[in-house]
mmCIF entry with sequence, helices, sheets and N, C-alpha, C, O atoms, coordinates in Angstrom:
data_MODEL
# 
_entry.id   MODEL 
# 
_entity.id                         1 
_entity.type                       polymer 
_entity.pdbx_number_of_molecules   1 
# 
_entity_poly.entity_id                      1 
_entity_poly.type                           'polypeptide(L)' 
_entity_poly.nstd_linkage                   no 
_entity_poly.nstd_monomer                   no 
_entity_poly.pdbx_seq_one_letter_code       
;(UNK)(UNK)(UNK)(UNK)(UNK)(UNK)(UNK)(UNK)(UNK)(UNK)(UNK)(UNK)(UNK)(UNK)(UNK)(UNK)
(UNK)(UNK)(UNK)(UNK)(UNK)(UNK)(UNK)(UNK)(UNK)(UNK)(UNK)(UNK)(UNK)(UNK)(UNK)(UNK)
(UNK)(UNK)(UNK)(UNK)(UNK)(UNK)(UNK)(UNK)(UNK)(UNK)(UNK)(UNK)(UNK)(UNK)(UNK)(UNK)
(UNK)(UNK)(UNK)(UNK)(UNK)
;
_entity_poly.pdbx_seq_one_letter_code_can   XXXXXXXXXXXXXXXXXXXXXXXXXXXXXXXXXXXXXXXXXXXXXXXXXXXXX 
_entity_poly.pdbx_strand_id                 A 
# 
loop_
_entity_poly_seq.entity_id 
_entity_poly_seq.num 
_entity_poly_seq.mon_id 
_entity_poly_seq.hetero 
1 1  UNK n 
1 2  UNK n 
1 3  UNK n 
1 4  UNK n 
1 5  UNK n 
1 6  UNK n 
1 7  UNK n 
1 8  UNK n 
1 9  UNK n 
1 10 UNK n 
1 11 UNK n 
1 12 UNK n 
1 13 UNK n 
1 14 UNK n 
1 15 UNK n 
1 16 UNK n 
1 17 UNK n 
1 18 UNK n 
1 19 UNK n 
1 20 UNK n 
1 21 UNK n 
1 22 UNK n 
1 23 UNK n 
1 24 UNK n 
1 25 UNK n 
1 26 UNK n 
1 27 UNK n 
1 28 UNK n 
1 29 UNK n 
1 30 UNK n 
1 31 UNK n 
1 32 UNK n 
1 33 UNK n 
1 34 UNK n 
1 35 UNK n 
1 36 UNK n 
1 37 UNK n 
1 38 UNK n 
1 39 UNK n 
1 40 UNK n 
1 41 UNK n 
1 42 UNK n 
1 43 UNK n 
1 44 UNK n 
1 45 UNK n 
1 46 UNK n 
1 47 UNK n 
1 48 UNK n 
1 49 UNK n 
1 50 UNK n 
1 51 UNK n 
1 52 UNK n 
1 53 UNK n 
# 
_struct_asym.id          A 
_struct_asym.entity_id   1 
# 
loop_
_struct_conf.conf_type_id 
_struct_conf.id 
_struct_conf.pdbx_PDB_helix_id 
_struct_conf.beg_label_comp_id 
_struct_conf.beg_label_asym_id 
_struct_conf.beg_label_seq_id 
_struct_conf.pdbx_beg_PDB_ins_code 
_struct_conf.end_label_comp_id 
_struct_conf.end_label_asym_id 
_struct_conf.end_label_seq_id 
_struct_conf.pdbx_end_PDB_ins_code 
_struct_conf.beg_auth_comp_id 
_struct_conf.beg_auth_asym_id 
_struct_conf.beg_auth_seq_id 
_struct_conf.end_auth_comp_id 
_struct_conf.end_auth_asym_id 
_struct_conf.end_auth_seq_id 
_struct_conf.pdbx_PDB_helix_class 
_struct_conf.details 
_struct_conf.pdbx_PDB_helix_length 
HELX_P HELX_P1 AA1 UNK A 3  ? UNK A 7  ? UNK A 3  UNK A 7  1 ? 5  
HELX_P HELX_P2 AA2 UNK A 21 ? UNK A 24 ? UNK A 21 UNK A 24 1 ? 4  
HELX_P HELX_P3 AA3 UNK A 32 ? UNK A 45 ? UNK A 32 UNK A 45 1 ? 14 
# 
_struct_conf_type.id          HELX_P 
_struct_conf_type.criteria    ? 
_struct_conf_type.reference   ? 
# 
loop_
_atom_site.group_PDB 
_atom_site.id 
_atom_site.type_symbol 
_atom_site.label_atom_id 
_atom_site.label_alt_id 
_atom_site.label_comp_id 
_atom_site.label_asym_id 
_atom_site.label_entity_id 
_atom_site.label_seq_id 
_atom_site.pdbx_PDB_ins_code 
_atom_site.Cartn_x 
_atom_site.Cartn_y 
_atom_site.Cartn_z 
_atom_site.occupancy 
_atom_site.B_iso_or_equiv 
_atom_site.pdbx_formal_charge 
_atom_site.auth_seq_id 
_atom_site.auth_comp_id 
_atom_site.auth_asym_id 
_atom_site.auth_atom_id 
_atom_site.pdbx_PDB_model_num 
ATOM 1   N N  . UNK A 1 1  ? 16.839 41.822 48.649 1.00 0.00 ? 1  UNK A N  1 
ATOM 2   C CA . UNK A 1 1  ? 16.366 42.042 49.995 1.00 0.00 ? 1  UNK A CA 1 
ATOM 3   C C  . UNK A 1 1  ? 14.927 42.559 49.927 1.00 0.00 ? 1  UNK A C  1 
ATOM 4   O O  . UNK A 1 1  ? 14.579 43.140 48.899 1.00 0.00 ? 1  UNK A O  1 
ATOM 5   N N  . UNK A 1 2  ? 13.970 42.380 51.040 1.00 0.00 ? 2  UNK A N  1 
ATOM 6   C CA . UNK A 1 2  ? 12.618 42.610 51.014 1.00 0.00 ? 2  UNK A CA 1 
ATOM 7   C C  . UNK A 1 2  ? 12.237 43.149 52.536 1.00 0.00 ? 2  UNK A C  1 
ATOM 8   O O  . UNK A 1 2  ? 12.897 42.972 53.560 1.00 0.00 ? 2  UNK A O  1 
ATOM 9   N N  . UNK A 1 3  ? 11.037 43.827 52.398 1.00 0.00 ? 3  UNK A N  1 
ATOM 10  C CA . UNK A 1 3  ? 10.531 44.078 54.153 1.00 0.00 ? 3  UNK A CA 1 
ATOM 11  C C  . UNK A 1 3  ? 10.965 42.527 55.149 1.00 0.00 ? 3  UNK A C  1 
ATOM 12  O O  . UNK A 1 3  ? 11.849 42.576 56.003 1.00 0.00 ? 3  UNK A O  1 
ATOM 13  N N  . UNK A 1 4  ? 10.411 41.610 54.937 1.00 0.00 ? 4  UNK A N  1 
ATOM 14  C CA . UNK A 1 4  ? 10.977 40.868 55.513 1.00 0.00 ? 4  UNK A CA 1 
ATOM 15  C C  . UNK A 1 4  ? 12.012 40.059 55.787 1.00 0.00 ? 4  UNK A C  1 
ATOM 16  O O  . UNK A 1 4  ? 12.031 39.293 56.751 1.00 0.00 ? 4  UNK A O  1 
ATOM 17  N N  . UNK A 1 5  ? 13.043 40.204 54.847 1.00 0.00 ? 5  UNK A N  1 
ATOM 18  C CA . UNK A 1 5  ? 14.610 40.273 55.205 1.00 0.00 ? 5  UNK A CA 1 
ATOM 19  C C  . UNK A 1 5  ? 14.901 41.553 56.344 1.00 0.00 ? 5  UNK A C  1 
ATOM 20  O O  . UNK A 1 5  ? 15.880 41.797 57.049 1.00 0.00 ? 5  UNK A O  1 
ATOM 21  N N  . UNK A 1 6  ? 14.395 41.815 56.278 1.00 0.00 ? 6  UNK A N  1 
ATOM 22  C CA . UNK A 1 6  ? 15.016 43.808 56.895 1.00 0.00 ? 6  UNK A CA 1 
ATOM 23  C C  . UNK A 1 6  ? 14.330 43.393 58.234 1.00 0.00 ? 6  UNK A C  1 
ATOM 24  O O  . UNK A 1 6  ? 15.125 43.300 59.169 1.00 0.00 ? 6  UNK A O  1 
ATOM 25  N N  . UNK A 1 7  ? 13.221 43.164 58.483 1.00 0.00 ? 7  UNK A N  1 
ATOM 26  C CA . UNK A 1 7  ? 12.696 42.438 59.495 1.00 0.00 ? 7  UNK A CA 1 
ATOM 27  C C  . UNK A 1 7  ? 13.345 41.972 60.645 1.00 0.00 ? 7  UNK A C  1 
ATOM 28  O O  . UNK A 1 7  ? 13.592 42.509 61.725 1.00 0.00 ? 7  UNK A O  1 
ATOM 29  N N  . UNK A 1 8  ? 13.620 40.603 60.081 1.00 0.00 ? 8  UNK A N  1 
ATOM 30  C CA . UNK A 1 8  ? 14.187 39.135 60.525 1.00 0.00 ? 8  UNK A CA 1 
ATOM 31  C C  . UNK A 1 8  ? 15.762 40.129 61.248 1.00 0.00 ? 8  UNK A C  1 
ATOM 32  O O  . UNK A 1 8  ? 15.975 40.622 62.356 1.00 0.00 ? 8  UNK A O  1 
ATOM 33  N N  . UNK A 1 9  ? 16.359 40.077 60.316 1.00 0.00 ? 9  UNK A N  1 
ATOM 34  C CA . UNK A 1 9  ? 17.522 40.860 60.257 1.00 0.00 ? 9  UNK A CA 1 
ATOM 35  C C  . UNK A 1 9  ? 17.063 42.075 61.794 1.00 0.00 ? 9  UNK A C  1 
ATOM 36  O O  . UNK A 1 9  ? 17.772 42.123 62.799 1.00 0.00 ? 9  UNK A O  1 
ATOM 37  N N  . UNK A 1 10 ? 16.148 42.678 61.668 1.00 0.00 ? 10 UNK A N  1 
ATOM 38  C CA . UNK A 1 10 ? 16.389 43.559 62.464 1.00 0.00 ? 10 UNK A CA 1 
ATOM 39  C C  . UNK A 1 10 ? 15.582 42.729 64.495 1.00 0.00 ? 10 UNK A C  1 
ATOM 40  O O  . UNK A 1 10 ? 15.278 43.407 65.476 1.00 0.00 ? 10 UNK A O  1 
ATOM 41  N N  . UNK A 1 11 ? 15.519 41.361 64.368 1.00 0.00 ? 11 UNK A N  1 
ATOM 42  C CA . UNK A 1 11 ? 14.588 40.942 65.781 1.00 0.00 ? 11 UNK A CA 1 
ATOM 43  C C  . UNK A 1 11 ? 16.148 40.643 66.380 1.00 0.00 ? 11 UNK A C  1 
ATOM 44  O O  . UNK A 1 11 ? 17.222 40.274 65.904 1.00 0.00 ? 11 UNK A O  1 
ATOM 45  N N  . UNK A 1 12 ? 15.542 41.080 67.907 1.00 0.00 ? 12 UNK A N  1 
ATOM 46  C CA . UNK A 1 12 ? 16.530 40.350 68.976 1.00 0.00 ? 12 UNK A CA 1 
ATOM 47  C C  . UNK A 1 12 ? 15.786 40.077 70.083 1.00 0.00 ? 12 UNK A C  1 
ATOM 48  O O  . UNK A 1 12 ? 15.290 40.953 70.791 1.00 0.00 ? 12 UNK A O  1 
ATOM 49  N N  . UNK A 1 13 ? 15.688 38.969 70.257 1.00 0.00 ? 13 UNK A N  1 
ATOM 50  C CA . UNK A 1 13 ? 15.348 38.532 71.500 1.00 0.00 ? 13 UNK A CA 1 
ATOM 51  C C  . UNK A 1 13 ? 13.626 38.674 71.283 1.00 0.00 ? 13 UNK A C  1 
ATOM 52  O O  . UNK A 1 13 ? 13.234 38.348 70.162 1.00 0.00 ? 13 UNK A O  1 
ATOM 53  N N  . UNK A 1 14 ? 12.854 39.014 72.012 1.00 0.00 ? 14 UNK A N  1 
ATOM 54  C CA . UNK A 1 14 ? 11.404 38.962 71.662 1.00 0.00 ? 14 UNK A CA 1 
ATOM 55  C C  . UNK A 1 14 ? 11.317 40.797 71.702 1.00 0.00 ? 14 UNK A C  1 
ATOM 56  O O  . UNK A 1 14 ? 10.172 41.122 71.387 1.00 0.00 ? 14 UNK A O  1 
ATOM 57  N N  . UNK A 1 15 ? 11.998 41.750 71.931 1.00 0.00 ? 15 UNK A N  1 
ATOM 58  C CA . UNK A 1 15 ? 11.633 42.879 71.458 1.00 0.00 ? 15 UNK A CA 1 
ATOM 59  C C  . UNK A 1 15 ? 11.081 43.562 70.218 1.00 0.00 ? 15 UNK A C  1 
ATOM 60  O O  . UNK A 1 15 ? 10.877 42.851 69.234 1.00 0.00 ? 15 UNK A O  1 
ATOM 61  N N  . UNK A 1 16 ? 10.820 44.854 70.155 1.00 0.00 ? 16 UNK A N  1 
ATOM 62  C CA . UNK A 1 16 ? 9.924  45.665 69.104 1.00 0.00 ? 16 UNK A CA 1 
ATOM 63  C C  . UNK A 1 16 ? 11.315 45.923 68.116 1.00 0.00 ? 16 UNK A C  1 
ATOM 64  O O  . UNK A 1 16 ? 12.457 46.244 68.444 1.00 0.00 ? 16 UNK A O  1 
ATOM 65  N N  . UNK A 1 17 ? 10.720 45.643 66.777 1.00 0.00 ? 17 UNK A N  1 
ATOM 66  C CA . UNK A 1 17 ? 11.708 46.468 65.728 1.00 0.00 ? 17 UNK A CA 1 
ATOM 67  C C  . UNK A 1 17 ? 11.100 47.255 65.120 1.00 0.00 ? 17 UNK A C  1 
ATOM 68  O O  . UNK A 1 17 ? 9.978  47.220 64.617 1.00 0.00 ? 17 UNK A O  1 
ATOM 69  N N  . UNK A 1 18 ? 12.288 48.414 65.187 1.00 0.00 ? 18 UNK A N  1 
ATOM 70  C CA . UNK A 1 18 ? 12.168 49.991 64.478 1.00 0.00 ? 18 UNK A CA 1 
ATOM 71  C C  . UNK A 1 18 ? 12.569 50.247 63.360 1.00 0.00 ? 18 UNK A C  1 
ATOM 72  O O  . UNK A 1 18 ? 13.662 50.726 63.055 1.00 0.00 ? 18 UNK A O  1 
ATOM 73  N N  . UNK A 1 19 ? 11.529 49.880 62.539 1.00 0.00 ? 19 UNK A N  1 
ATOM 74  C CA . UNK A 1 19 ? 11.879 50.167 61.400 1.00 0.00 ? 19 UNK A CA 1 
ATOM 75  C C  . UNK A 1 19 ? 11.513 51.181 60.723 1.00 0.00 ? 19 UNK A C  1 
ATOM 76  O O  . UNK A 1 19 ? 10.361 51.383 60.339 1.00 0.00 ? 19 UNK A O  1 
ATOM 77  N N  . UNK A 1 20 ? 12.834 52.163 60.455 1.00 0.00 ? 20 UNK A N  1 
ATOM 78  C CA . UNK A 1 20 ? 13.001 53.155 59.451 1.00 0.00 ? 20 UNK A CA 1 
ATOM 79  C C  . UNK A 1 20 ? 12.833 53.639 58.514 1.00 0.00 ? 20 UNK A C  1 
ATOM 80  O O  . UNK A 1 20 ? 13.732 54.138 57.836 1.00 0.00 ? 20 UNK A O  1 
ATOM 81  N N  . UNK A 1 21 ? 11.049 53.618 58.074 1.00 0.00 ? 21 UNK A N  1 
ATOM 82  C CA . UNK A 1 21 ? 10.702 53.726 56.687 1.00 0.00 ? 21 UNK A CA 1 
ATOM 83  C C  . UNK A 1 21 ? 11.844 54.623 55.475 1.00 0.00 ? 21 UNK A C  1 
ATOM 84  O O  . UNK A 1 21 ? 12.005 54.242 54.315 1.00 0.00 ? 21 UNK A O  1 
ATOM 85  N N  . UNK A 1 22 ? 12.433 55.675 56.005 1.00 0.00 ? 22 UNK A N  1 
ATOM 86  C CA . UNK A 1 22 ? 12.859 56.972 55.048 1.00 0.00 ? 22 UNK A CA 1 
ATOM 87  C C  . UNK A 1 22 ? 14.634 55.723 55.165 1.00 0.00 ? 22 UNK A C  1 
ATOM 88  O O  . UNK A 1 22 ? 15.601 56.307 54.677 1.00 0.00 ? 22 UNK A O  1 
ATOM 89  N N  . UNK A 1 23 ? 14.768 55.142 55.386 1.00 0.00 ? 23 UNK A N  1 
ATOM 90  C CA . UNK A 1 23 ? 16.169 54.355 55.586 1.00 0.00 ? 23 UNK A CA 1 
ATOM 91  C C  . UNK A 1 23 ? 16.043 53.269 54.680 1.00 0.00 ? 23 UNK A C  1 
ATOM 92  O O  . UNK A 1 23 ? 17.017 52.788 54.100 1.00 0.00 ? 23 UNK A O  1 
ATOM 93  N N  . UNK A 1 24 ? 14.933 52.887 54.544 1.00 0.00 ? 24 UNK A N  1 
ATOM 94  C CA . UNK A 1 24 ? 14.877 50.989 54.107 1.00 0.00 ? 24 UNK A CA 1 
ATOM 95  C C  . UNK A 1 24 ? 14.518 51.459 52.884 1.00 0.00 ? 24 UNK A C  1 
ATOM 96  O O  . UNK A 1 24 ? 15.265 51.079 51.982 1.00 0.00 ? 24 UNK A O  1 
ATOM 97  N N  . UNK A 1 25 ? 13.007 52.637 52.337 1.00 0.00 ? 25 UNK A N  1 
ATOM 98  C CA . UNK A 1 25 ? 13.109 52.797 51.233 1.00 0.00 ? 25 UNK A CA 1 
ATOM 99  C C  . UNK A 1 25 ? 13.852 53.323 50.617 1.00 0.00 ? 25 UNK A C  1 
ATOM 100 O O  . UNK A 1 25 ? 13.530 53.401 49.432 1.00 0.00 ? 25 UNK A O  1 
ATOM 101 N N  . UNK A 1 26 ? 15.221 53.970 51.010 1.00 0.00 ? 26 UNK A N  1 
ATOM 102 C CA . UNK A 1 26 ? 16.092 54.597 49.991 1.00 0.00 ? 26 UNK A CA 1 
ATOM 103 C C  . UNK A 1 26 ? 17.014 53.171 50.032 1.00 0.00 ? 26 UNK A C  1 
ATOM 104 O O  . UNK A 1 26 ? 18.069 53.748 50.296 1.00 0.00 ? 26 UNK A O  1 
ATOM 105 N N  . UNK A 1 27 ? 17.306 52.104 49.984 1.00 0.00 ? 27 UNK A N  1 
ATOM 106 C CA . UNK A 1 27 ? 17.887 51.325 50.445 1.00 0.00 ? 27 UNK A CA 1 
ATOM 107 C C  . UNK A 1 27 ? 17.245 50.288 49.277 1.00 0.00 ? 27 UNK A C  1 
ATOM 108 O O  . UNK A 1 27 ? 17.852 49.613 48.446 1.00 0.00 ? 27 UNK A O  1 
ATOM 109 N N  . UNK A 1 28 ? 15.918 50.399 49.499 1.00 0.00 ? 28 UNK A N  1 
ATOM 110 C CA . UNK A 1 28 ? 14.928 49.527 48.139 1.00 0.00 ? 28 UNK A CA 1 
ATOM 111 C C  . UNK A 1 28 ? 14.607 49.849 46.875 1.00 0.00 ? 28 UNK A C  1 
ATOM 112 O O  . UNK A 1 28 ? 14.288 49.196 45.881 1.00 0.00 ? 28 UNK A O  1 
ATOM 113 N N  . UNK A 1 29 ? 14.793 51.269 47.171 1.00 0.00 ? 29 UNK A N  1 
ATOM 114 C CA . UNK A 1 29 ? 14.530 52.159 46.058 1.00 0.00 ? 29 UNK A CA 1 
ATOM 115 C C  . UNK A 1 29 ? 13.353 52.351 45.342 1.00 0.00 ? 29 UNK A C  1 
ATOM 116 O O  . UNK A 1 29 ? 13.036 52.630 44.185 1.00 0.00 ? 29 UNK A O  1 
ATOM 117 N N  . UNK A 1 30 ? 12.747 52.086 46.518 1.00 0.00 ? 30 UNK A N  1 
ATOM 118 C CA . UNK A 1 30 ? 10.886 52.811 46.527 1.00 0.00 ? 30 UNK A CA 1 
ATOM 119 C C  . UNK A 1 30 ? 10.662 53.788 47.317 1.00 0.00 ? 30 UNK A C  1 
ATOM 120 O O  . UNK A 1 30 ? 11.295 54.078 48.333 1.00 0.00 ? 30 UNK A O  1 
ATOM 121 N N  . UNK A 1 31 ? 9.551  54.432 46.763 1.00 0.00 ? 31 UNK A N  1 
ATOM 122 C CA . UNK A 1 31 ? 9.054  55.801 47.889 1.00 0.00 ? 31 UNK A CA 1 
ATOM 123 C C  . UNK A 1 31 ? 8.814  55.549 49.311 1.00 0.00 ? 31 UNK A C  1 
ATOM 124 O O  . UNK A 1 31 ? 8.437  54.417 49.614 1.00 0.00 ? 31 UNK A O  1 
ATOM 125 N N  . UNK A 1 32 ? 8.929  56.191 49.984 1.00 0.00 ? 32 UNK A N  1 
ATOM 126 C CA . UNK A 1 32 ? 8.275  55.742 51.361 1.00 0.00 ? 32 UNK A CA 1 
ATOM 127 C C  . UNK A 1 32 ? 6.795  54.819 51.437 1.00 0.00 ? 32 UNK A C  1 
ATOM 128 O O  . UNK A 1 32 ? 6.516  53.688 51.836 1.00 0.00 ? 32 UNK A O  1 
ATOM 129 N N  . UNK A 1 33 ? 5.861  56.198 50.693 1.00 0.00 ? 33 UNK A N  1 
ATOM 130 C CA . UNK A 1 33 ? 4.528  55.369 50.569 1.00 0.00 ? 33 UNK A CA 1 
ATOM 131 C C  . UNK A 1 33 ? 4.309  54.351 50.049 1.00 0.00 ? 33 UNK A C  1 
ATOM 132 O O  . UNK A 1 33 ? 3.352  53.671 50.419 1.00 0.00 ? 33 UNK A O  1 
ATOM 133 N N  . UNK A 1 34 ? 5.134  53.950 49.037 1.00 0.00 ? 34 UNK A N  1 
ATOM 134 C CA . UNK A 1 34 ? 5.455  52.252 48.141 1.00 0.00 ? 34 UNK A CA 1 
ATOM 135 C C  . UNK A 1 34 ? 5.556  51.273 49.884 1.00 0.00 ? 34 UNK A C  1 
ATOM 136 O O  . UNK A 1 34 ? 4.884  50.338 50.320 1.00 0.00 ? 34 UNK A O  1 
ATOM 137 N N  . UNK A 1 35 ? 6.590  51.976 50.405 1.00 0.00 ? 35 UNK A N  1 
ATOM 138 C CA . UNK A 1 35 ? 6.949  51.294 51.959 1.00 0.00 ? 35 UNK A CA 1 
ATOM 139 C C  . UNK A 1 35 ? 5.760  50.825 52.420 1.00 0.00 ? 35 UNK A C  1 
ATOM 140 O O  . UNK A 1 35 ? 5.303  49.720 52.128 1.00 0.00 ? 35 UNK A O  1 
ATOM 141 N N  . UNK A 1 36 ? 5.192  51.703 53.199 1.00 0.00 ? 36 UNK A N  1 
ATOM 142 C CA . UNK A 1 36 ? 4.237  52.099 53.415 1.00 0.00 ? 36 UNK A CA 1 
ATOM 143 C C  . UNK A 1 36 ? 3.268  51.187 53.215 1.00 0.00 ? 36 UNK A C  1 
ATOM 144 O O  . UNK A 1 36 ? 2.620  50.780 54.179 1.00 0.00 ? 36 UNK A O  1 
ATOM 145 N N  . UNK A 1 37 ? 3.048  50.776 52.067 1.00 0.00 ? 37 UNK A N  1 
ATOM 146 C CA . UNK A 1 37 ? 1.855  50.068 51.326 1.00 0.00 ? 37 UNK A CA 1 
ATOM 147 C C  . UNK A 1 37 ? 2.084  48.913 51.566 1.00 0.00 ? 37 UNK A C  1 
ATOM 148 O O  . UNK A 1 37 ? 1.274  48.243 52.207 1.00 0.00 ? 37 UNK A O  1 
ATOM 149 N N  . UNK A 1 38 ? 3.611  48.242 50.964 1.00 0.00 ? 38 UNK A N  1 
ATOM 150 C CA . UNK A 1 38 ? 4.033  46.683 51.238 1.00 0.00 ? 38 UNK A CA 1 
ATOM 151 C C  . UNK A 1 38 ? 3.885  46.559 52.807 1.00 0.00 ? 38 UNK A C  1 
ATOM 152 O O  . UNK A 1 38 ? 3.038  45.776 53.236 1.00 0.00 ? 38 UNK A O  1 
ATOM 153 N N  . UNK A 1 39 ? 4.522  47.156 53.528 1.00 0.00 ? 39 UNK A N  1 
ATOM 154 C CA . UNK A 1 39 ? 4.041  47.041 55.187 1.00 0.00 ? 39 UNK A CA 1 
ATOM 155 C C  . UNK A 1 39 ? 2.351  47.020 55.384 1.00 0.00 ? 39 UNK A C  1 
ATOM 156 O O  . UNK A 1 39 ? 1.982  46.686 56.510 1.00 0.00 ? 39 UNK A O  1 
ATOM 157 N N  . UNK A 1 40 ? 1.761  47.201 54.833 1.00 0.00 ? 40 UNK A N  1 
ATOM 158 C CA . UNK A 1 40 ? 0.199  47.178 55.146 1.00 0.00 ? 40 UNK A CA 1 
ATOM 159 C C  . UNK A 1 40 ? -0.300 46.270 54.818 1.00 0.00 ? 40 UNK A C  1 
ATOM 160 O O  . UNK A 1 40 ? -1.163 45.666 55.456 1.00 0.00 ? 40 UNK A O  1 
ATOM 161 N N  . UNK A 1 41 ? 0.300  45.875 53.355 1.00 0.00 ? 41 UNK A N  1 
ATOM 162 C CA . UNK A 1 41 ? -0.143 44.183 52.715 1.00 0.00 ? 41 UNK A CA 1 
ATOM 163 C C  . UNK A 1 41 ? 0.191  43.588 53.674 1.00 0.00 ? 41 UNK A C  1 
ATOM 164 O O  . UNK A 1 41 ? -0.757 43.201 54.359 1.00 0.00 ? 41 UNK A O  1 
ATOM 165 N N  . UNK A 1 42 ? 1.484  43.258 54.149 1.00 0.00 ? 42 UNK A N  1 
ATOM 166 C CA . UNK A 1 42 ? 1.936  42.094 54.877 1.00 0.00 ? 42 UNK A CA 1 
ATOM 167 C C  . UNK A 1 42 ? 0.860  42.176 56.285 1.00 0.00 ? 42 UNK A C  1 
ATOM 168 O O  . UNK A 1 42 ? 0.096  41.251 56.556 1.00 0.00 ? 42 UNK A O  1 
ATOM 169 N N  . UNK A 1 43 ? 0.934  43.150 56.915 1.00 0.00 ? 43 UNK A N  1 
ATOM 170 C CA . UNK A 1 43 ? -0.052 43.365 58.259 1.00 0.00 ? 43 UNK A CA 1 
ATOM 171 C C  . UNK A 1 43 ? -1.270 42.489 57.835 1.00 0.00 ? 43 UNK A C  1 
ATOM 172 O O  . UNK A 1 43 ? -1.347 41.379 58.360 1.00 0.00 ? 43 UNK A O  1 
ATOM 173 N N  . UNK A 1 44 ? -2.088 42.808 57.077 1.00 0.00 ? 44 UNK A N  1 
ATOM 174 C CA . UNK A 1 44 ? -3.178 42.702 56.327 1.00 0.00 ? 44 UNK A CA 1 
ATOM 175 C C  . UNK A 1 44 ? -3.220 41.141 55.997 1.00 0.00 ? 44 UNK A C  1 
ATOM 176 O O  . UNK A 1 44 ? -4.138 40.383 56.311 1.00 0.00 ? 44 UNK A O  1 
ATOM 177 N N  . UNK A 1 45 ? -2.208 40.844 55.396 1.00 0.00 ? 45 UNK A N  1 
ATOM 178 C CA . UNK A 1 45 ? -2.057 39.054 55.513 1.00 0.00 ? 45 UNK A CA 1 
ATOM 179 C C  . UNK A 1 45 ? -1.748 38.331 56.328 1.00 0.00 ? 45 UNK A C  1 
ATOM 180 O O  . UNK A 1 45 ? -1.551 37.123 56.202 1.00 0.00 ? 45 UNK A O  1 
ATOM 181 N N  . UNK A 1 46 ? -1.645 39.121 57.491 1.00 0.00 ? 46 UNK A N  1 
ATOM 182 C CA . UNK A 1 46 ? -0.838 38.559 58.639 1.00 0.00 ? 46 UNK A CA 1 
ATOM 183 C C  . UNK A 1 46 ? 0.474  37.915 58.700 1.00 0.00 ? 46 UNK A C  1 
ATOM 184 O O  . UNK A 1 46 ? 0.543  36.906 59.402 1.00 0.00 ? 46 UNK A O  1 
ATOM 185 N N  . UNK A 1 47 ? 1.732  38.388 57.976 1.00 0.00 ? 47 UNK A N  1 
ATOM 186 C CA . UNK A 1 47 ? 2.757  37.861 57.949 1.00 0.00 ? 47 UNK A CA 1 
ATOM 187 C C  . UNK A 1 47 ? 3.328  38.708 58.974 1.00 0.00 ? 47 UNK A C  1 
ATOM 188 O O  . UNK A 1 47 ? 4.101  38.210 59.793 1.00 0.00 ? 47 UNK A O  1 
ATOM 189 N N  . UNK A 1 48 ? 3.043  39.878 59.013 1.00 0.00 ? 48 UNK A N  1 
ATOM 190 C CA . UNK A 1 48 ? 3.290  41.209 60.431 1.00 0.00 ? 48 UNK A CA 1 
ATOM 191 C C  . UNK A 1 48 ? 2.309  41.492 61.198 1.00 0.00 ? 48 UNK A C  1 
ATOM 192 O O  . UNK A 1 48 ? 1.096  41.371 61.022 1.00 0.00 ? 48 UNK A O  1 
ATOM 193 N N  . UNK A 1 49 ? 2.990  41.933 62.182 1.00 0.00 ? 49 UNK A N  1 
ATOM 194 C CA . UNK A 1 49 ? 1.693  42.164 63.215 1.00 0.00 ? 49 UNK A CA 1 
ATOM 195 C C  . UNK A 1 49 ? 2.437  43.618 63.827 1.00 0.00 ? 49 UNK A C  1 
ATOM 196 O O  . UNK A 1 49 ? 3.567  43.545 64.311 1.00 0.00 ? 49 UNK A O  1 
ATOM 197 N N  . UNK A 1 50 ? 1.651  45.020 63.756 1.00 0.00 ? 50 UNK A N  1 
ATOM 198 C CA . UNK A 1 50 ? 2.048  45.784 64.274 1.00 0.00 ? 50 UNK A CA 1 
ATOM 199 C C  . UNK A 1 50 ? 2.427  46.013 65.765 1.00 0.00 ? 50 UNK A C  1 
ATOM 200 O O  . UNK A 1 50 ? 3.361  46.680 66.211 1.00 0.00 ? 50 UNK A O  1 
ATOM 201 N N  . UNK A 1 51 ? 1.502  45.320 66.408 1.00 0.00 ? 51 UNK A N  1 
ATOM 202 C CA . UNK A 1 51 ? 1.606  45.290 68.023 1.00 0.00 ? 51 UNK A CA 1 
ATOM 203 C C  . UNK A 1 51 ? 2.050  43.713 68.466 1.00 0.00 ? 51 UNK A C  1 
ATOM 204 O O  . UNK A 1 51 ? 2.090  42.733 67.723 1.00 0.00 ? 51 UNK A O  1 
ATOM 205 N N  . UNK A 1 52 ? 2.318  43.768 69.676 1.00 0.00 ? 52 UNK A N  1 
ATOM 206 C CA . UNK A 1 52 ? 2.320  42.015 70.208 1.00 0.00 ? 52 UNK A CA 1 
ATOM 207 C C  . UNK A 1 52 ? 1.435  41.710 70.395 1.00 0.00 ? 52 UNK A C  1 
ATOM 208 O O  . UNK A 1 52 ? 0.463  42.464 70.347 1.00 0.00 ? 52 UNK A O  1 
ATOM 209 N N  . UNK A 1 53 ? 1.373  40.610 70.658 1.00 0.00 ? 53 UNK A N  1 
ATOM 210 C CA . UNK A 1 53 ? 0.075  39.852 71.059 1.00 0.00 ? 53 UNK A CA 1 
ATOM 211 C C  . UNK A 1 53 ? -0.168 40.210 72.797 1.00 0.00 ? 53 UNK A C  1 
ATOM 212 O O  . UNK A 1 53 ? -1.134 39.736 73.396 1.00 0.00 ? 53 UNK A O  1 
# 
């Protein structure tokens, strides 16, 4: 599983998902800030987008 399994997994409908950094990384078994970081790459490459359009 990856940020974007956890993602996908977490959309319904066109709403915001809340994702639980201190939940997903004990779950991945990286630090938060490891979290943290992969969420910023992806933003950064545009595979995420923090806000809507």
């Amino acid at each position: 599983m990856d940020v974007l399994d956890i993602v996908s997994g977490q959309l319904k409908d066109a709403g915001p998902v809340l994702f639980e950094f201190a939940r997903w990384a004990a779950e991945l078994r990286v630090t938060i800030t490891r979290l943290r970081e992969l969420v910023a790459w992806l933003v950064e490459h545009e595979f995420l987008a923090l806000e809507g359009a």
